[in-house]
C-alpha positions as CSV (number, residue, x, y, z in Angstrom):
1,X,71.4,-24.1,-47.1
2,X,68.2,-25.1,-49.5
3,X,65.1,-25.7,-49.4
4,X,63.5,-29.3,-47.8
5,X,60.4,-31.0,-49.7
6,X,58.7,-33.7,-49.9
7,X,56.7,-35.3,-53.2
8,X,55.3,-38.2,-53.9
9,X,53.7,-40.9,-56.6
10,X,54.3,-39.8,-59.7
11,X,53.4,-43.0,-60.8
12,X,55.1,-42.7,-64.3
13,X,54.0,-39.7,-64.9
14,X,57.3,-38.3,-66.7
15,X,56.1,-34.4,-67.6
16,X,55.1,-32.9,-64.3
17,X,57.6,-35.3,-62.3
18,X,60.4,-33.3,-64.6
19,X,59.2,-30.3,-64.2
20,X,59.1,-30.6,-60.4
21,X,62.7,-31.7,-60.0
22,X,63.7,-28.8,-62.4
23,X,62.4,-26.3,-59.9
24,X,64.7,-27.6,-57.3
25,X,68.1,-25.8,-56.7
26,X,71.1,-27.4,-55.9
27,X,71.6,-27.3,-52.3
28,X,67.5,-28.7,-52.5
29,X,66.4,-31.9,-50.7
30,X,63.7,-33.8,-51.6
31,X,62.1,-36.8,-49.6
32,X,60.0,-38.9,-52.3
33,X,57.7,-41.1,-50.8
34,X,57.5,-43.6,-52.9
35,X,55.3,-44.8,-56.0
36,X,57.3,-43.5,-58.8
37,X,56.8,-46.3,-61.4
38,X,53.5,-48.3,-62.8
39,X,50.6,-47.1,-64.1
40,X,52.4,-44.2,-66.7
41,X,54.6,-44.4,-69.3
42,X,57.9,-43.2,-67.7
43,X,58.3,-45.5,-64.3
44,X,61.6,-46.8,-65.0
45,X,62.8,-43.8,-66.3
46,X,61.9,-41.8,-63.1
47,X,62.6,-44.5,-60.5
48,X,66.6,-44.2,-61.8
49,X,66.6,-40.4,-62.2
50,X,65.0,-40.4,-58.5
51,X,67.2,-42.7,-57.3
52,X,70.0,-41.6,-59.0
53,X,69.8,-37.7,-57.9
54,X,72.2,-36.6,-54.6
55,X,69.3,-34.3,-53.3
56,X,66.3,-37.1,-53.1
57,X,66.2,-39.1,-49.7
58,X,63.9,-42.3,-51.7
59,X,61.3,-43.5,-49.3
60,X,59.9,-47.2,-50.4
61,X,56.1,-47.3,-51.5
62,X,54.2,-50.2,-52.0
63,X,54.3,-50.1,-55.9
64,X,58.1,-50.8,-54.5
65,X,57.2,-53.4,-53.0
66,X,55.2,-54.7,-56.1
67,X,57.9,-54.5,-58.1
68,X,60.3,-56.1,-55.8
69,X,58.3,-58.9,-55.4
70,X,57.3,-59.1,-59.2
71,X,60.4,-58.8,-60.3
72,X,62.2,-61.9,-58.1
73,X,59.4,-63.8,-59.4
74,X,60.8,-63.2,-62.9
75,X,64.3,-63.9,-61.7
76,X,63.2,-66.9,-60.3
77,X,61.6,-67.7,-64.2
78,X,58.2,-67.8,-63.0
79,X,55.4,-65.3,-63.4
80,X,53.9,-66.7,-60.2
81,X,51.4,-64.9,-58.0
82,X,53.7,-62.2,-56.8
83,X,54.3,-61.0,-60.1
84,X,50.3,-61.1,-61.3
85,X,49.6,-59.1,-58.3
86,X,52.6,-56.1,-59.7
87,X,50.8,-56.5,-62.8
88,X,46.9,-55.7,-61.4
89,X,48.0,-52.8,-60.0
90,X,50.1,-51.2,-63.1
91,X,53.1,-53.3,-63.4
92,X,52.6,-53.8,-67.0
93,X,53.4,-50.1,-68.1
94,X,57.0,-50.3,-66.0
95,X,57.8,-54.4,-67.1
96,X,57.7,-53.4,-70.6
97,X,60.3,-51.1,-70.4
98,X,62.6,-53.7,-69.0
99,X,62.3,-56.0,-72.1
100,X,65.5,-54.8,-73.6
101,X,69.1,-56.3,-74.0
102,X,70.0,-55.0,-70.7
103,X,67.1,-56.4,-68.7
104,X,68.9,-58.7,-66.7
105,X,71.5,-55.8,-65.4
106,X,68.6,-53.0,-65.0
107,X,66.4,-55.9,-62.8
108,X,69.0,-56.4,-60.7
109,X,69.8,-52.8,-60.0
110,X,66.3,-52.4,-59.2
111,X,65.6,-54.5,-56.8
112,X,69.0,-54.0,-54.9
113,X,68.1,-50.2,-54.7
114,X,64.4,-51.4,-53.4
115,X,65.8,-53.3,-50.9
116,X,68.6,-50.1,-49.9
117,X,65.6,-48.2,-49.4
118,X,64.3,-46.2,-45.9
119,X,60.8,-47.3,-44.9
120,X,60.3,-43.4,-42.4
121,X,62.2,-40.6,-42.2
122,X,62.3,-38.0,-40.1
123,X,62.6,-33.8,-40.7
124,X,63.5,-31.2,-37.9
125,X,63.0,-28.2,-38.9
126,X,64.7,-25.3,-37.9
127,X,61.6,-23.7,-36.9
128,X,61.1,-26.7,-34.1
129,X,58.3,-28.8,-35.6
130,X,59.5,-32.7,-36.6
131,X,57.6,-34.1,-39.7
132,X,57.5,-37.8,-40.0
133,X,57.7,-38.7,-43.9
134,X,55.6,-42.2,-44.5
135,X,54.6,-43.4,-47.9
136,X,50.8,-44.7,-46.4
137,X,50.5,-42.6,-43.1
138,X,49.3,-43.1,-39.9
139,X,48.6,-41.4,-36.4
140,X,50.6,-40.8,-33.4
141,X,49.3,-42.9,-30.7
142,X,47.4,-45.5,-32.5
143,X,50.0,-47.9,-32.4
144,X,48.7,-49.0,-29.2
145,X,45.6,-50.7,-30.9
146,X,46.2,-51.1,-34.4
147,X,48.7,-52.3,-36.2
148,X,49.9,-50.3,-38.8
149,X,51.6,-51.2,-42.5
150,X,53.9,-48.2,-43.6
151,X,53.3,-49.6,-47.6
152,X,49.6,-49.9,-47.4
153,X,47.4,-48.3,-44.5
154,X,44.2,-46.6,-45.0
155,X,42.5,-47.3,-41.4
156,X,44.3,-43.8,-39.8
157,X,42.0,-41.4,-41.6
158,X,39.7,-40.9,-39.4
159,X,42.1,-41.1,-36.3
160,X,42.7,-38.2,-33.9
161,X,46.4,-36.7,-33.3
162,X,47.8,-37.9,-29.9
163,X,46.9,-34.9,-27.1
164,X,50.2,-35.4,-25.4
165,X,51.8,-32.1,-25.4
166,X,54.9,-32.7,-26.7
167,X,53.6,-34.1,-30.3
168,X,51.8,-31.0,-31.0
169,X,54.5,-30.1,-32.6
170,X,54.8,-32.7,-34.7
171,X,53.1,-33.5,-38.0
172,X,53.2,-36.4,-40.6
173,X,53.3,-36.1,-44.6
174,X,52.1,-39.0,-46.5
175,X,50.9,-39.8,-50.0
176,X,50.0,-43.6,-51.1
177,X,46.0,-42.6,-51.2
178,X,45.1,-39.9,-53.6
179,X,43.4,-37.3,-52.3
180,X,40.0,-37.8,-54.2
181,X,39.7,-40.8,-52.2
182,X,39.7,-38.4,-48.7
183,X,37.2,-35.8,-50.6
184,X,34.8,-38.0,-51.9
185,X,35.1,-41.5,-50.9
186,X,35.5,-40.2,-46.5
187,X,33.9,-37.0,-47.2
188,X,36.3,-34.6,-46.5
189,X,36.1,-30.9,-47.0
190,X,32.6,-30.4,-46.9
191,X,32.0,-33.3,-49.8
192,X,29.2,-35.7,-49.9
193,X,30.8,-39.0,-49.4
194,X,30.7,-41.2,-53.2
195,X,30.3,-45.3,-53.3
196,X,33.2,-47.5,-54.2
197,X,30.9,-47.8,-58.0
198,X,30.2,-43.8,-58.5
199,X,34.3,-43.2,-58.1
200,X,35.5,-46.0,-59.9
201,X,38.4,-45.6,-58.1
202,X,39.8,-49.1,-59.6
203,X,39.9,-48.0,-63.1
204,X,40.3,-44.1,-62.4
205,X,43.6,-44.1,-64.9
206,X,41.3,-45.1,-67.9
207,X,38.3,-43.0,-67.0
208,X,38.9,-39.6,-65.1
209,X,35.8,-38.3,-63.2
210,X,35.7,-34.0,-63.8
211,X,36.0,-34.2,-59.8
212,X,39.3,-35.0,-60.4
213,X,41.0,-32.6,-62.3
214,X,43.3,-30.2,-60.1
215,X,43.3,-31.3,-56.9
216,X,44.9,-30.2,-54.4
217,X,46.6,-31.6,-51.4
218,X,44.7,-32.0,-48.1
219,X,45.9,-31.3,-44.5
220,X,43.9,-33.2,-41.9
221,X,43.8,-34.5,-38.4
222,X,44.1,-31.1,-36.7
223,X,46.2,-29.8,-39.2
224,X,48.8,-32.2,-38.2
225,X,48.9,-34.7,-41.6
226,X,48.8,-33.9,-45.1
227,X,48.1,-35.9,-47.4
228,X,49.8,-35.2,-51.2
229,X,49.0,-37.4,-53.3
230,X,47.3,-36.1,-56.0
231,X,46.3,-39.3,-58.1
232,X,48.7,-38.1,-60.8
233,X,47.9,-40.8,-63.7
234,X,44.4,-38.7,-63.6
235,X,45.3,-35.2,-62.9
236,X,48.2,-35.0,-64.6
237,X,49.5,-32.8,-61.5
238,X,52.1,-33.2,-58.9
239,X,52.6,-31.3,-55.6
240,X,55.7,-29.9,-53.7
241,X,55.4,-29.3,-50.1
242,X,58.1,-27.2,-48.4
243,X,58.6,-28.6,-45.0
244,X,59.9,-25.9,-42.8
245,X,56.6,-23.5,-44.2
246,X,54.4,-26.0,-45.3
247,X,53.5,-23.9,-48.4
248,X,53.0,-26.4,-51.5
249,X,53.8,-25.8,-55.2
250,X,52.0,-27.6,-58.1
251,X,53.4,-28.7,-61.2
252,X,51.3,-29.7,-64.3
253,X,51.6,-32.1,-67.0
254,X,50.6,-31.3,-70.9
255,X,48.9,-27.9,-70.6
């Protein structure tokens, strides 16, 4: 039996994407959690080899759920509110590659392979810990006072894991918010907290602060969620995290 994985947001980022499903074997499986088109170059491109390959369990993201959205507006022969909003956020770079002869066949495919797609997953390892697989992330226990969006959450950070003593043995792995944001804009590991203007986290694609080349994935809440997400349109890196070990493997883009 292989290995288990997860990865997540590539974002169009077609070289270290490639390079990380080449390093899987066969018998491999591979929960993505979502994110794999706008932004980069190659979205369309790795959305179909991702959801095309036997091994990859496809979690939706909310660049999914963009596109979904986006793309009945265009079915529908409007480029309405729905579709703007897919563009804001990187639509542009994965719409392009749909202008072709074939548009109206790929469309469709797409959005009936968005709609086949899991929301959370869950691993048990055979070393007895679960790990919930989520493309935003949240906390065990705070669903009592909060309520949470699987696509788009960032209120959890800052949660603490549920003490009950059967879910210490029980961690979550999530991507959806790079991890500069945890380092610099929340001030995790030992970082001075930044502003919203000093990251420039909106346009962080077109201008790459030199905080954000190799990062690294973080593990957080009492060791029990990791966040991988690596804000791969910038660093040009992705991360594989074994599930059962919870070693992680990096993969670069143009070196």
């Amino acid at each position: 039996m292989g290995k288990v994985y997860a990865a997540t947001d590539f974002h169009g980022c077609g070289t270290p994407a490639k390079k990380l499903l080449a390093y899987l074997k066969e018998d491999d499986k591979l929960y993505y959690l979502g994110d794999s088109t706008d932004r980069g170059d190659d979205g369309v491109e790795l959305f179909e080899i991702l959801t095309s390959d036997p091994r990859v369990i496809y979690l939706m993201g909310n660049h999914e759920q963009l596109m979904l959205n986006g793309l009945k507006d265009v079915k529908k022969g409007s480029f309405g509110s729905d579709f703007r909003l897919w563009m804001s956020n990187g639509g542009q770079y994965t719409f392009k590659d749909l202008e072709s002869e074939d548009a109206v066949k790929k469309v469709d495919n797409i959005i009936k392979k968005i709609w086949d797609m899991s929301i959370k997953e869950e691993y048990h390892s055979p070393k007895g810990h679960t790990v919930i697989l989520e493309h935003a992330g949240f906390s065990l226990g705070c669903e009592d006072y909060r309520l949470h969006d699987p696509l788009w959450d960032r209120e959890h950070f800052y949660d603490k894991w549920s003490d009950i003593p059967e879910n210490q043995n029980i961690y979550l792995v999530h991507g959806h918010t790079p991890v500069q944001y945890l380092q610099f804009h929340y001030g995790y590991i030992d970082q001075p907290p930044m502003s919203e203007k000093e990251m420039e986290l909106k346009y962080v694609w077109d201008k790459v602060p030199t905080d954000y080349w190799q990062p690294e994935i973080i593990r957080y809440c009492d060791g029990h969620k990791f966040d991988i997400d690596l804000c791969t349109i910038a660093s040009d890196r992705v991360a594989l995290l074994d599930l059962d070990t919870f070693e992680v493997t990096y993969f670069e883009g143009e070196e």
